[in-house]
LOFIVEX-530398 format. One record per residue (C-alpha): residue number from 0; residue in one letter; y, z, x. Coordinates in nm, 4 decimals. Layout:
<rec k="NUM" r="A" c2="Y" c3="Z" c1="X"/>
...
// end
This chain:
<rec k="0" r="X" c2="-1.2722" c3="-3.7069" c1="-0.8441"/>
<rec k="1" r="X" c2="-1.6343" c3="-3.5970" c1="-0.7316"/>
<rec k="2" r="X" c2="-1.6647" c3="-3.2445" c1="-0.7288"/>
<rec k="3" r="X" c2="-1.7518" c3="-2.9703" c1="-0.5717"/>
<rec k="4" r="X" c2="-1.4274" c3="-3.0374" c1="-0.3939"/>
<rec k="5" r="X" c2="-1.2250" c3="-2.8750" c1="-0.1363"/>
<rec k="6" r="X" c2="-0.8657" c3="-2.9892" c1="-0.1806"/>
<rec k="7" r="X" c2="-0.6154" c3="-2.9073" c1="0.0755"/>
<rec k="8" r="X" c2="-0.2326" c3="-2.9082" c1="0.0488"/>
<rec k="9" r="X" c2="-0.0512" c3="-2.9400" c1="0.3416"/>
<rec k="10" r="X" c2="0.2659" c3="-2.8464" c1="0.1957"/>
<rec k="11" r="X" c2="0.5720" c3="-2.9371" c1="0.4446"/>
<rec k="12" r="X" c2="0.4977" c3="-2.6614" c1="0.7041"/>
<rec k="13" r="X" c2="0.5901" c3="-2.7637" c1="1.0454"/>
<rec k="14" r="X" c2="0.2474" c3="-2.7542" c1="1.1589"/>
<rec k="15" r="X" c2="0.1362" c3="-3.0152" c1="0.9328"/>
<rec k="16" r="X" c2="0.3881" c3="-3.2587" c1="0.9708"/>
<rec k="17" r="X" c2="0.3455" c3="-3.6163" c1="1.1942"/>
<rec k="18" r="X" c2="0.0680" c3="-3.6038" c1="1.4511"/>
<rec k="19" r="X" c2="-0.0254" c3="-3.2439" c1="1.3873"/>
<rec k="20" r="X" c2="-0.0966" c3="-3.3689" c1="0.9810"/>
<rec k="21" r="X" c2="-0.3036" c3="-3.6503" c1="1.1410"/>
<rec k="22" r="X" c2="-0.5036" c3="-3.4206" c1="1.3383"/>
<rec k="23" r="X" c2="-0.5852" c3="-3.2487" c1="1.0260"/>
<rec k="24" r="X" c2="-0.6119" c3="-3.5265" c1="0.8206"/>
<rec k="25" r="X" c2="-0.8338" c3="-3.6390" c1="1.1148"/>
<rec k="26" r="X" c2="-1.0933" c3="-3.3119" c1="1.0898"/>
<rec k="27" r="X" c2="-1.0709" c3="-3.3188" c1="0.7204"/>
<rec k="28" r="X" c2="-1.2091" c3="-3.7192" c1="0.7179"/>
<rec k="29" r="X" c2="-1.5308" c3="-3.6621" c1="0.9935"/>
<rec k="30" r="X" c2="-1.6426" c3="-3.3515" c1="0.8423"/>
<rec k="31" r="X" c2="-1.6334" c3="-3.5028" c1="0.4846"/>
<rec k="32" r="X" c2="-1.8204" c3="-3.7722" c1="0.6390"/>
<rec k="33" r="X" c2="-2.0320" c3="-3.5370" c1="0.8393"/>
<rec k="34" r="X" c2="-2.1550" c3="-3.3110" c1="0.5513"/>
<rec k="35" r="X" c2="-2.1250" c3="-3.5827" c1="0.2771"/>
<rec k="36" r="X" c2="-1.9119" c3="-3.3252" c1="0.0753"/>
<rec k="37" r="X" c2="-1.5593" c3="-3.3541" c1="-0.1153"/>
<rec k="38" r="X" c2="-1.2439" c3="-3.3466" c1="0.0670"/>
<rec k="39" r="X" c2="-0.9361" c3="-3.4265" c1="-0.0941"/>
<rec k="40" r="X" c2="-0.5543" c3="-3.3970" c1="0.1316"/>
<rec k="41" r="X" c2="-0.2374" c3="-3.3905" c1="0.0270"/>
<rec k="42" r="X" c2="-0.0186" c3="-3.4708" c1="0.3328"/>
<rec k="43" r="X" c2="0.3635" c3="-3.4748" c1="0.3798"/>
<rec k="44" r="X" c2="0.5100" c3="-3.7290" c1="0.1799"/>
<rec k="45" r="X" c2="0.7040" c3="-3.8610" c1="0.5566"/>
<rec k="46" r="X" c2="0.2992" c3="-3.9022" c1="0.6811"/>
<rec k="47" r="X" c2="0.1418" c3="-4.0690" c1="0.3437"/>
<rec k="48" r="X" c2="0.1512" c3="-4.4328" c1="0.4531"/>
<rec k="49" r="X" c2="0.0636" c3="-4.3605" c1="0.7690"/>
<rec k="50" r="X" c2="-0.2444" c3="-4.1436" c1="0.6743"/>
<rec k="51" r="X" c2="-0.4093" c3="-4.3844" c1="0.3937"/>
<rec k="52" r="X" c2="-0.3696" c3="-4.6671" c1="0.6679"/>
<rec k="53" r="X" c2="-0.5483" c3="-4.4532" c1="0.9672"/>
<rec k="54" r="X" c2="-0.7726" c3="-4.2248" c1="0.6724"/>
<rec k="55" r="X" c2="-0.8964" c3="-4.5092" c1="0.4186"/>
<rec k="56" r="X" c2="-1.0574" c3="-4.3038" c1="0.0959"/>
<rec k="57" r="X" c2="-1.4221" c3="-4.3377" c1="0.0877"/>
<rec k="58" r="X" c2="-1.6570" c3="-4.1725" c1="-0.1620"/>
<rec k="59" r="X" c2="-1.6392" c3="-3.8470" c1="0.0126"/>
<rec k="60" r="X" c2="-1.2168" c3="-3.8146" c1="0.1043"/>
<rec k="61" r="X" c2="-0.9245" c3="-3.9229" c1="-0.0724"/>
<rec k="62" r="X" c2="-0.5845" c3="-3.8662" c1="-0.0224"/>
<rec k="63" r="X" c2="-0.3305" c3="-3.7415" c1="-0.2766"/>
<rec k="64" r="X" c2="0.0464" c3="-3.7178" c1="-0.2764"/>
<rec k="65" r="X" c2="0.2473" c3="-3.3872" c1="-0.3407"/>
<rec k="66" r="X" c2="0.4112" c3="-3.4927" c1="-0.6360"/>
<rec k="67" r="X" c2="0.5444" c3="-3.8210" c1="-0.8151"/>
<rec k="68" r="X" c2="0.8186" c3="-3.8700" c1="-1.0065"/>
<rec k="69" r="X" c2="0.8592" c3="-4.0052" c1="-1.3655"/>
<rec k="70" r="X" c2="1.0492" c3="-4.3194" c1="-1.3241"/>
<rec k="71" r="X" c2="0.9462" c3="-4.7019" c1="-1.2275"/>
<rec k="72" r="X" c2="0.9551" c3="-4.8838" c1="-0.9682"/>
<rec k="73" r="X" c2="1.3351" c3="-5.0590" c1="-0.9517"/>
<rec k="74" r="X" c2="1.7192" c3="-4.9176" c1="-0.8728"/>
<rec k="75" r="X" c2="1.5983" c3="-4.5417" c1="-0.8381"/>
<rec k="76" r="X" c2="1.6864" c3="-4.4610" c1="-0.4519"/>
<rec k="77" r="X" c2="1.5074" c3="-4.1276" c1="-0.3268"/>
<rec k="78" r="X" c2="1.2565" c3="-4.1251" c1="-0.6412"/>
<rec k="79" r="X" c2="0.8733" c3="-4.1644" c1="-0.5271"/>
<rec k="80" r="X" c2="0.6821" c3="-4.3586" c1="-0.8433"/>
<rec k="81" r="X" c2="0.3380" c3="-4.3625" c1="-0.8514"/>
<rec k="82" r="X" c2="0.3160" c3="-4.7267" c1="-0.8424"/>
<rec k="83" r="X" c2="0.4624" c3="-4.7211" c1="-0.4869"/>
<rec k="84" r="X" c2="0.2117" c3="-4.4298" c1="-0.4034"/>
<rec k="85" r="X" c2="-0.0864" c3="-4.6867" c1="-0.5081"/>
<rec k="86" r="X" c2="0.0414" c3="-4.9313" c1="-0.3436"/>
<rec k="87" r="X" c2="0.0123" c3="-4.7549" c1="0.0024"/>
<rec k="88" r="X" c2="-0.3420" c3="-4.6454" c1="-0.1622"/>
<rec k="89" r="X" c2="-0.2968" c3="-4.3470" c1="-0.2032"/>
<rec k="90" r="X" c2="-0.6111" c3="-4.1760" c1="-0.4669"/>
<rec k="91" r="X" c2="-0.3911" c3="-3.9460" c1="-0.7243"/>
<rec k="92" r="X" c2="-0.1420" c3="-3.6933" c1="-0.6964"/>
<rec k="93" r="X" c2="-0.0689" c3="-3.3012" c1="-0.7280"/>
<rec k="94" r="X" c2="0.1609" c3="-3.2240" c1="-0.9851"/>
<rec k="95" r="X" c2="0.3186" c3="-2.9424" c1="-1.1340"/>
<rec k="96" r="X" c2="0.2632" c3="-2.6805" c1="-0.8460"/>
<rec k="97" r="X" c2="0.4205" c3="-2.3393" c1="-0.8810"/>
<rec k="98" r="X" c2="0.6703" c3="-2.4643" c1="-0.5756"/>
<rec k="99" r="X" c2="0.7442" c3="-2.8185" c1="-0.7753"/>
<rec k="100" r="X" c2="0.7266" c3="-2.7174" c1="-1.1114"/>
<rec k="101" r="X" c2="0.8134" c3="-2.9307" c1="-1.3934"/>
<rec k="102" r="X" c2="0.8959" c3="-2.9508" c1="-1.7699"/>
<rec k="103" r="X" c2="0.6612" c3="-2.9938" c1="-2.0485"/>
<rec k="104" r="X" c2="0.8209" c3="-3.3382" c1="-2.1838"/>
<rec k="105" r="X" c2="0.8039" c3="-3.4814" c1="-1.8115"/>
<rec k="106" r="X" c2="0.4556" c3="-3.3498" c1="-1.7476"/>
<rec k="107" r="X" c2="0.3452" c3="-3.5248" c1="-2.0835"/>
<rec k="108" r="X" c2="0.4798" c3="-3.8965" c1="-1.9359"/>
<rec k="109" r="X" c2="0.3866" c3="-3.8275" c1="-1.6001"/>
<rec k="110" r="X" c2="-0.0133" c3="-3.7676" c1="-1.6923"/>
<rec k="111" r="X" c2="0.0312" c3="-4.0507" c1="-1.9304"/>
<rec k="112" r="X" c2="0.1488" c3="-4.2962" c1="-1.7169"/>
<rec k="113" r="X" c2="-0.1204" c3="-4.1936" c1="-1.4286"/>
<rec k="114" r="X" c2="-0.3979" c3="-4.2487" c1="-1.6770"/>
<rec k="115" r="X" c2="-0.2761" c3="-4.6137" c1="-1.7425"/>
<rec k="116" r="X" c2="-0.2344" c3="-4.6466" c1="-1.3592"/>
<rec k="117" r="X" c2="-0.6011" c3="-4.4709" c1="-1.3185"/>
<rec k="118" r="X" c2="-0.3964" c3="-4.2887" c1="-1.0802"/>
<rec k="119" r="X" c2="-0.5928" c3="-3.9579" c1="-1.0438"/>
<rec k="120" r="X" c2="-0.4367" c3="-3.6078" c1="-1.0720"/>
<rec k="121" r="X" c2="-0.4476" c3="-3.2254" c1="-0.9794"/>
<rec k="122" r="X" c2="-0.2130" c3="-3.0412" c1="-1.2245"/>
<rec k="123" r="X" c2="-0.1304" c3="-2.7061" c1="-1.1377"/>
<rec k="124" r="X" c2="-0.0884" c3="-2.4114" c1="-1.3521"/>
<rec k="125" r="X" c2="0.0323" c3="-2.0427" c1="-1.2939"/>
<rec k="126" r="X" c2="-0.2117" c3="-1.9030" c1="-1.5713"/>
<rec k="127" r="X" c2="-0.4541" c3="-1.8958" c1="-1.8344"/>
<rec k="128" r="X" c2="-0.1690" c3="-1.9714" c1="-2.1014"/>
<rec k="129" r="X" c2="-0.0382" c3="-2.2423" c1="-1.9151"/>
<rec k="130" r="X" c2="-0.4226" c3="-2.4006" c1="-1.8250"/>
<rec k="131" r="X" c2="-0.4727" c3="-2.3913" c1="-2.1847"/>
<rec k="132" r="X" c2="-0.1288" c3="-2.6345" c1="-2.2915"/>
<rec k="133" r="X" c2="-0.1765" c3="-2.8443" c1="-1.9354"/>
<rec k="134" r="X" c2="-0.6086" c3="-2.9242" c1="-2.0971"/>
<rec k="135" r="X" c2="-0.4186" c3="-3.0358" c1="-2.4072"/>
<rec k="136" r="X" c2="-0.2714" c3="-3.3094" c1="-2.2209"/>
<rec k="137" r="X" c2="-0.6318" c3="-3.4399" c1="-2.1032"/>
<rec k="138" r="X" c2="-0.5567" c3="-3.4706" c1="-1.7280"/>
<rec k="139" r="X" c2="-0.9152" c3="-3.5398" c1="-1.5061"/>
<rec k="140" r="X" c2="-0.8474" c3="-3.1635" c1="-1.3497"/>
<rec k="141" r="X" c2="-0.6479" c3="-2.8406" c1="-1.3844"/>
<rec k="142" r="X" c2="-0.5902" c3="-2.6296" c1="-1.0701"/>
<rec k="143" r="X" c2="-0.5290" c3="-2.2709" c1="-1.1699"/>
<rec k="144" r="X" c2="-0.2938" c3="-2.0589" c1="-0.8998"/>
<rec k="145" r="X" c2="-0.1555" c3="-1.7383" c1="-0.9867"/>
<rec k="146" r="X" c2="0.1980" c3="-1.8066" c1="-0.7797"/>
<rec k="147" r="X" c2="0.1761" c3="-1.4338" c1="-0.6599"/>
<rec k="148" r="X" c2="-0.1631" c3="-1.4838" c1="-0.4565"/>
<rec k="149" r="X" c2="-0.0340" c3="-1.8014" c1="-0.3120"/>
<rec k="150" r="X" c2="-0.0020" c3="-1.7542" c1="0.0804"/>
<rec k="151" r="X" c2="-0.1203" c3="-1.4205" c1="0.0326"/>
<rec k="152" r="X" c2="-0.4938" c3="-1.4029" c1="0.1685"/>
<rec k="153" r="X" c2="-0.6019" c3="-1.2433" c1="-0.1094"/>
<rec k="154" r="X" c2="-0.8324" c3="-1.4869" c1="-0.2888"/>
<rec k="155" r="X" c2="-0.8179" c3="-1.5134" c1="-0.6456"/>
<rec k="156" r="X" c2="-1.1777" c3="-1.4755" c1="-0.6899"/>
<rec k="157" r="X" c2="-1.2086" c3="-1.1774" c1="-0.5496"/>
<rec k="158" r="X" c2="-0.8661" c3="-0.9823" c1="-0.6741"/>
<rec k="159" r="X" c2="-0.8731" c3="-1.1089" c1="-1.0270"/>
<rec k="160" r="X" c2="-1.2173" c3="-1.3212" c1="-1.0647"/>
<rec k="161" r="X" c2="-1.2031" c3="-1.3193" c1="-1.4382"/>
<rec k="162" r="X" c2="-0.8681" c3="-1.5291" c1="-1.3980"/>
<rec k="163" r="X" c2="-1.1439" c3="-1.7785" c1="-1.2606"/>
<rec k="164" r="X" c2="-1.3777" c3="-1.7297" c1="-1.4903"/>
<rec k="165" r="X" c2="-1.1858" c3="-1.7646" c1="-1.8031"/>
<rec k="166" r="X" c2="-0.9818" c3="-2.0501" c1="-1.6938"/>
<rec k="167" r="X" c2="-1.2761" c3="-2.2135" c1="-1.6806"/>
<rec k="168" r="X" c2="-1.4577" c3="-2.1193" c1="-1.9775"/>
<rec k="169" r="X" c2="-1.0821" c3="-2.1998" c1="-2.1799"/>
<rec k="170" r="X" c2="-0.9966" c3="-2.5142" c1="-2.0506"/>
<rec k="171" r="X" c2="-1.3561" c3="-2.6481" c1="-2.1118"/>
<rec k="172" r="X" c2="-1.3530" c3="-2.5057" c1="-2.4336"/>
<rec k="173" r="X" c2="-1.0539" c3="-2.8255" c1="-2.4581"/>
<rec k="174" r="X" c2="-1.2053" c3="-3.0471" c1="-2.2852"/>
<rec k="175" r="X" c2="-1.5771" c3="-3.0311" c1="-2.1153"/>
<rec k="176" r="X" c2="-1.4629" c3="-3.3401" c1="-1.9036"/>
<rec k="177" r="X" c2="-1.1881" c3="-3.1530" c1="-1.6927"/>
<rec k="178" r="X" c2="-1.2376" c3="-3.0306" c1="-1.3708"/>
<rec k="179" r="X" c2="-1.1142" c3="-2.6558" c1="-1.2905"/>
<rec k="180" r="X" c2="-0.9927" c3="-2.5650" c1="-0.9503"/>
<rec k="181" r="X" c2="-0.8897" c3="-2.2481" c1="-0.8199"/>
<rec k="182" r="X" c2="-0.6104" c3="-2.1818" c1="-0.5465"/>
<rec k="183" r="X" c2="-0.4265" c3="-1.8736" c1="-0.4318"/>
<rec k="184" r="X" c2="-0.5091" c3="-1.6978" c1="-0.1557"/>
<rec k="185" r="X" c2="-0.8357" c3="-1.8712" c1="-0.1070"/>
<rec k="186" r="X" c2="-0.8698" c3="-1.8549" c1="0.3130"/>
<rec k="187" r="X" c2="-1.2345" c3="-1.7934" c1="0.3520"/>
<rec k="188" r="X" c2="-1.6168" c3="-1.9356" c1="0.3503"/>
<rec k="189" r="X" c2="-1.6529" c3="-1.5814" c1="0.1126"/>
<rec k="190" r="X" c2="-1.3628" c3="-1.7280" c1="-0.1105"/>
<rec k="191" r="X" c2="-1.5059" c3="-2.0239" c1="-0.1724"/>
<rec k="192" r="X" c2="-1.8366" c3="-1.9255" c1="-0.2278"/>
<rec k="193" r="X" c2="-1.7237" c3="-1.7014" c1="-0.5121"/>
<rec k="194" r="X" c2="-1.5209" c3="-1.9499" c1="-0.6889"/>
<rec k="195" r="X" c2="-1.7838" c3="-2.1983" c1="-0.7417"/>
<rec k="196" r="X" c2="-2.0182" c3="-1.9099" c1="-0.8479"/>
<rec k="197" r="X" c2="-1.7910" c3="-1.8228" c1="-1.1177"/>
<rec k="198" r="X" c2="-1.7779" c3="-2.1576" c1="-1.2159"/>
<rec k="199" r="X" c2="-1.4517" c3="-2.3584" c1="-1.0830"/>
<rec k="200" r="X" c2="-1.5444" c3="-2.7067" c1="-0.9886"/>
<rec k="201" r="X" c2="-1.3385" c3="-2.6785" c1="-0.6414"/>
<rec k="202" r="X" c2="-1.0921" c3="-2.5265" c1="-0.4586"/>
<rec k="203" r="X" c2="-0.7377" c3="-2.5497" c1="-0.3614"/>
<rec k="204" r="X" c2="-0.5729" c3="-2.4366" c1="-0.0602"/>
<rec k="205" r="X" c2="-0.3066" c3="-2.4094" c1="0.1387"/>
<rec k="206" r="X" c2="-0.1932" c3="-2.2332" c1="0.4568"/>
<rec k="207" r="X" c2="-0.5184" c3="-2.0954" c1="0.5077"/>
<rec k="208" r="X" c2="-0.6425" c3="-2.4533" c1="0.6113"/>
<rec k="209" r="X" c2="-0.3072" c3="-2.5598" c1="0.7726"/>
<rec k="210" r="X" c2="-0.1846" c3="-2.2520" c1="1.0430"/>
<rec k="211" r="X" c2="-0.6040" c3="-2.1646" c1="1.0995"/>
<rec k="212" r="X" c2="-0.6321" c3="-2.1112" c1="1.4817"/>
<rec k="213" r="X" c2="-0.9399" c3="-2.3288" c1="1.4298"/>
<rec k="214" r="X" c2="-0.9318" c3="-2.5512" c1="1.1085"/>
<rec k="215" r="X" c2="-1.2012" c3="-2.7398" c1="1.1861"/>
<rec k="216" r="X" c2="-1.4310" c3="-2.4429" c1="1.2253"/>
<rec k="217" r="X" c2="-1.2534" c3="-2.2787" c1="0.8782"/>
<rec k="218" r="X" c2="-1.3429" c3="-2.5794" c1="0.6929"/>
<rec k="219" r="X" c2="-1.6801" c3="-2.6427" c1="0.8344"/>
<rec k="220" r="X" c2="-1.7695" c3="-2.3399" c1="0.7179"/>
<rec k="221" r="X" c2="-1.6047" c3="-2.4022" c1="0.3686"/>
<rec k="222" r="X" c2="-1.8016" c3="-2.7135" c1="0.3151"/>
<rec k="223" r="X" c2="-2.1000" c3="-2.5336" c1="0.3871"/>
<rec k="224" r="X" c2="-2.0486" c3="-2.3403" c1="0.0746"/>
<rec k="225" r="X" c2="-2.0209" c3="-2.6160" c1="-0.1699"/>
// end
């Protein structure tokens, strides 16, 4: 993952889901290409194949799956491994999101077996404590989303910016390698700004991107602060 990076989620809302998470997937590819800055999307797992076809990654946009479950590839009907997500090529994966969470002993296999699969991640956490255990593991980058903001429109760097700031400084104190996003509530230009200034390598967002009466112009203007 190159960072600064804006990654956005697209969740399962209704509109990002078949042509109107193309369209998105569509403005988030030109103006990664356009301002030669870090896009990653997450799209509905019903649009992946689809999107990595139309949206190959290129140095500046890749294209993550929601989540991925711990089993192989074989007699597991419904289950999504991460071997079939590579194979569509697919970049990495969210995991762990406040909506999706999962437990410790499955978190420590799943970042395990994406490391052997240099399958790259975006694990989520709710909080400092939880940053700090998720660093132990050694994933390439810890998004940090306190579920109360999430949806809100209150960004997290400006309602509780030491949440930012000490995430940061903690999980690097682990491991200087990782990256450090922030998410929750981040909707604006102003948001983003303020994140990287208090030292997150990125941002992570949501709804804010996906319901925008103009996403294009919303994440123009994002990219523009990176």
């Amino acid at each position: 993952m190159k960072t600064p990076v804006i990654a956005l989620n697209f969740k399962v809302y209704e509109e990002s889901a078949a042509k109107d998470g193309l369209n998105l997937c569509e403005i988030a590819y030109k103006l990664s290409n356009k301002h030669k800055k870090n896009i990653i999307v997450s799209p509905q797992f019903a649009d992946l194949s689809l999107v990595c076809r139309q949206f190959p990654s290129n140095p500046y946009f890749q294209i993550y799956s929601q989540h991925f479950d711990s089993n192989l590839q074989g007699a597991f009907t419904g289950s999504v491994p991460a071997e079939s997500l590579k194979a569509t090529g697919c970049d990495g994966s969210l995991l762990n999101h406040s909506e999706k969470k999962i437990n410790v002993a499955e978190l420590i296999n799943l970042v395990h077996r994406a490391r052997q699969l240099k399958f790259d991640l975006i694990v989520c956490a709710d909080d400092i404590h939880e940053a700090q255990s998720i660093a132990r593991l050694h994933p390439p980058c810890i998004a940090v989303e306190p579920p109360d903001l999430i949806g809100s429109g209150i960004s997290v760097s400006s309602a509780r910016p030491e949440i930012v700031s000490e995430s940061v400084k903690e999980i690097k104190k682990i491991d200087p390698k990782i990256k450090v996003l922030v998410g929750a509530g981040v909707s604006t230009a102003a948001d983003v700004k303020k994140s990287i200034e208090l030292g997150a390598d990125g941002v992570l967002l949501a709804s804010a991107f996906v319901k925008a009466k103009d996403p294009a112009k919303l994440l123009e203007e994002m990219l523009l602060e990176l």
